[in-house]
N, C-alpha and C positions, 0 to 999 in steps of 0.2 A: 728622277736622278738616273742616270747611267755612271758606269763606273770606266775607267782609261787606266793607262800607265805610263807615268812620266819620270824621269830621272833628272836630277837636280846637276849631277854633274857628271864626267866621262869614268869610266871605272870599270868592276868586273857585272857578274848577272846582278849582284844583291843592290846597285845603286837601282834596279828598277823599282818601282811602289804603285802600291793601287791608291788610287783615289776618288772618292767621289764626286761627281761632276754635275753640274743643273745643266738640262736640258734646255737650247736655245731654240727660236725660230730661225727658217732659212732666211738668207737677203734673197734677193734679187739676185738670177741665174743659181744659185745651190736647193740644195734639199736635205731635209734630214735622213738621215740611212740609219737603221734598225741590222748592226751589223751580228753575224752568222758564224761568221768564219774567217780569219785573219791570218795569211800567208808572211813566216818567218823566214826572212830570205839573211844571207851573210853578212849583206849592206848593212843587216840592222845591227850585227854585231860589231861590223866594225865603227859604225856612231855611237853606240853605246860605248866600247873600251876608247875611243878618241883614235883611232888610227885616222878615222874622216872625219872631219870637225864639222859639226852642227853647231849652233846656239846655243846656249844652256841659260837658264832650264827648260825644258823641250818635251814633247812628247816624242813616241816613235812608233815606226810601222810604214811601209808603203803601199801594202796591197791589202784587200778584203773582198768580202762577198756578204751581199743580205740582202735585204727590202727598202724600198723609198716607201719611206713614214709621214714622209710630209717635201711638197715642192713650194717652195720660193717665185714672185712673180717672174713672169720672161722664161720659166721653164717648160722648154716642151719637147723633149729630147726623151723624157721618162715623166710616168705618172706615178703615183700612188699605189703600194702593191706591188710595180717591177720588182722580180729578184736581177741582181746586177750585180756585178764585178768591177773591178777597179786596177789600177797601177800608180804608183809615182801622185802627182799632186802634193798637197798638202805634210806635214809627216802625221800621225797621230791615230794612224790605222790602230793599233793597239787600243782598242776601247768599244764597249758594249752597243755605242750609238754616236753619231756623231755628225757635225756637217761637214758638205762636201760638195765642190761643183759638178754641177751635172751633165756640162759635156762631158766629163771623162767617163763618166758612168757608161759598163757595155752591157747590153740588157742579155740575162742567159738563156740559155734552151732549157726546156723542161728536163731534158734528160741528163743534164750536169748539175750536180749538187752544191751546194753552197762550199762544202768542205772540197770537194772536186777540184774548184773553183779555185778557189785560194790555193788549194796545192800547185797548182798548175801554171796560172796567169801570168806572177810577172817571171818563173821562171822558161816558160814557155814564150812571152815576147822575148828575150835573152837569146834564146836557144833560134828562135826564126829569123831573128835581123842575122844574128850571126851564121845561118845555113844559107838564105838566099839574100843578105845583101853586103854581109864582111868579104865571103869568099862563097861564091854560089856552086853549092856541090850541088854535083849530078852522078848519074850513072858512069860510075870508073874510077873516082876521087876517091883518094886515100885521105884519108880523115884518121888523125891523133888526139885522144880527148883525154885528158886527165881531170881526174874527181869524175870518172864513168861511175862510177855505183852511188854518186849526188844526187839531189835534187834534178839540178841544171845539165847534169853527164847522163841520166839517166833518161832524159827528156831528147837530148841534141845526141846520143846516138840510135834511138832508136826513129828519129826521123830521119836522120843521115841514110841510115843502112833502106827505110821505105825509098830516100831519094837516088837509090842504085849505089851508095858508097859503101866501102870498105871501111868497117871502123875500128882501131884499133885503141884499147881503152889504156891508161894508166892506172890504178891504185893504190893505198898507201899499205895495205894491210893482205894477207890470203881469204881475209872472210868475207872479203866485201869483192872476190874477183868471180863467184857466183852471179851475185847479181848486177854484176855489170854486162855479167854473158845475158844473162834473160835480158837487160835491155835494149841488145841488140849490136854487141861490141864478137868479132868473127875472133878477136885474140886479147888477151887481159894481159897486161906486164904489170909487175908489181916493182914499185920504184924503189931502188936501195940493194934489191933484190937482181933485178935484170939490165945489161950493158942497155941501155934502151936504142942509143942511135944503130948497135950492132944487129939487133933482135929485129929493129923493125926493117934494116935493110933485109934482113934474113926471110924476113914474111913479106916482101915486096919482092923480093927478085934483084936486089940492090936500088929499085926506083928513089925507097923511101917514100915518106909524105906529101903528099899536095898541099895540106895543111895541117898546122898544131894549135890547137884552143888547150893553152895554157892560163891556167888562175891562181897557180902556185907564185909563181913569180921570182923571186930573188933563187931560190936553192934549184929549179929548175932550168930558169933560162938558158942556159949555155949549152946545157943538152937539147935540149927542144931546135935549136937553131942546127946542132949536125944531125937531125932526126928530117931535117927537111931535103928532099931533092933539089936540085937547080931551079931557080927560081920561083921556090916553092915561098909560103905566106904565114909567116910569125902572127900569130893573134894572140896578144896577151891580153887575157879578161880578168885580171884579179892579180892580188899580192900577198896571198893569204903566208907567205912565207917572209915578206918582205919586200920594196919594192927593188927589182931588178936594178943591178949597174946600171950606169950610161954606156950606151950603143955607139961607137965610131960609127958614119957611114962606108968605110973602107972596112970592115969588118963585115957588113951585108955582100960587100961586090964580093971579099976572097971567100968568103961560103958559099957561093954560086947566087949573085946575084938575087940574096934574100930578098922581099918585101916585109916590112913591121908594123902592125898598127896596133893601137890600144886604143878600142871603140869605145863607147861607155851607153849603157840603154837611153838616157834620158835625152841622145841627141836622134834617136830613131822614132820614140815616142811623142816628143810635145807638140809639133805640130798635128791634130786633132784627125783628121783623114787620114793622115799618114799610121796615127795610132788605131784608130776603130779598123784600117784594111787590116794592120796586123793581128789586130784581136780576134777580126773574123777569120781569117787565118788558120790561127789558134785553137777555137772551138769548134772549126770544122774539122780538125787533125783529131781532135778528142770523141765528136761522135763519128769519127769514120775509124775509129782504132788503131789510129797510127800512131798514137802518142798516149800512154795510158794515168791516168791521176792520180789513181787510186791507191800508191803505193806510201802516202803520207803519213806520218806518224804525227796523234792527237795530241793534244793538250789541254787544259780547260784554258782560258783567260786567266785565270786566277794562280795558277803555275807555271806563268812565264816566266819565271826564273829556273825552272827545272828543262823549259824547253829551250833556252839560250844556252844551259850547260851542254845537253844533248847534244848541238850543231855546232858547240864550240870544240869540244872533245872527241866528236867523231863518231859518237856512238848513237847517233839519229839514224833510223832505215830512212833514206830516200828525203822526200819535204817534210818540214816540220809545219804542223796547222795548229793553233789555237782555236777553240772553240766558245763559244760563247751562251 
């Protein structure tokens, strides 16, 4: 038996439930994974309250890390024993063991930890597609990252600032503009608190931004668009406020000929090369210390309702991991 968590329908943390599960054989191309360490990312809050519609009844979870317990015919991507990592696939990461195809499986280095792992993974592919392939910073880029002292702010500034940018971070609170500085943000604004389009002309020289990686979404957006220079690049990755008004495109030109996109991971990930370059990517950023994991906060499995309150409320340091 392994144990999961599944929720019967959309609501707050208490709709989640443990349950107990039989233990199946893989088919063909899957393997069973004996999982470790299970990575709570925001996605899963918003399927859980209904803001993103899943199926119901459903399990949930996108990311983990553990061992291949058992492989399925036609597998030979990983054996038996790998420890591996994961993203996206199936939902049902939330559980002690489970099946899973095993292309997506990315086998780890000895020197990353299961827990490592999962802190890191899918917020780390997030944080890569959108440095080298939403808007590819380099050395001189002004970079705006709001939710810097996040999981995912804490990840994309501190590679930002290794790839030569300037990062200037957003917050919602004074306690959390500490460690947005440790993750590599040169200036912290605290939103509510500081003019932000005025502030970040002020720490540019009036340039302003090259770009803004906003997740806030509705209460944000209109600031984030006069925080940009002349044809500088709106990237909204999130709606944790609500989703943003509708955009005239005559509102892009009279701001200095904006650019807007709203990328979303899963169209940078599913083709399978395109995912395994970006993973490798990823865990080479982690043992070269450009990107660091370790700043996750635990959980067991079994108090995944206390970790959903955590990252829903604000009061998680950094990634939230479930452990197993």
């Amino acid at each position: 038996m392994t144990i999961a968590i599944r929720l019967q329908e959309a609501g707050p943390p208490s709709v989640l439930h443990i349950v107990d599960v039989e233990c199946t054989r893989p088919g063909p191309g899957e393997v069973w994974l004996e999982q470790e360490a299970i990575g709570v990312n925001y996605l899963d809050i918003t399927q859980r309250n209904g803001a993103v519609k899943i199926p119901m009844p459903n399990g949930i979870g996108l990311e983990a890390a553990g061992r291949v317990g058992e492989v399925g015919p036609d597998v030979t991507h990983v054996k038996v024993g790998d420890r591996v990592v994961y993203a996206l696939g199936p939902l049902g990461a939330y559980a002690s063991g489970r099946i899973y195809p095993a292309d997506r499986l990315v086998r780890l280095p000895d020197a990353i930890s299961s827990e490592d792992a999962a802190a890191i993974f899918f917020k780390g592919l997030t944080a890569q597609y959108l440095l080298k392939s939403t808007y590819p910073v380099q050395a001189g880029t002004v970079v705006l990252a709001y939710g810097a002292a996040g999981g995912v702010g804490q990840i994309l500034a501190a590679w930002a600032r290794h790839l030569g940018a300037t990062v200037i971070g957003v917050v919602s609170k004074e306690a959390s503009v500490e460690r947005a500085r440790a993750a590599g943000c040169s200036e912290v604004l605290i939103w509510g608190k500081n003019d932000l389009p005025a502030e970040v002309a002020r720490l540019t020289d009036g340039r302003k931004a090259d770009v803004v990686y906003d997740g806030i979404g509705k209460l944000t957006f209109d600031t984030s668009l006069d925080c940009l220079r002349i044809r500088g690049t709106m990237v909204s990755i999130g709606a944790s406020s609500g989703t943003p008004d509708p955009v005239s495109v005559a509102t892009l030109n009279g701001r200095g000929s904006l650019f807007l996109t709203r990328p979303g991971l899963a169209h940078h990930i599913t083709e399978i090369a395109e995912y395994r370059q970006r993973a490798r990517d990823i865990l080479d950023a982690v043992e070269q210390g450009i990107i660091d994991p370790s700043s996750g906060q635990l959980f067991p499995l079994v108090e995944v309702i206390k970790a959903h309150e955590a990252l829903e409320d604000g009061t998680a340091r950094g990634a939230v991991v479930l452990t197993v």
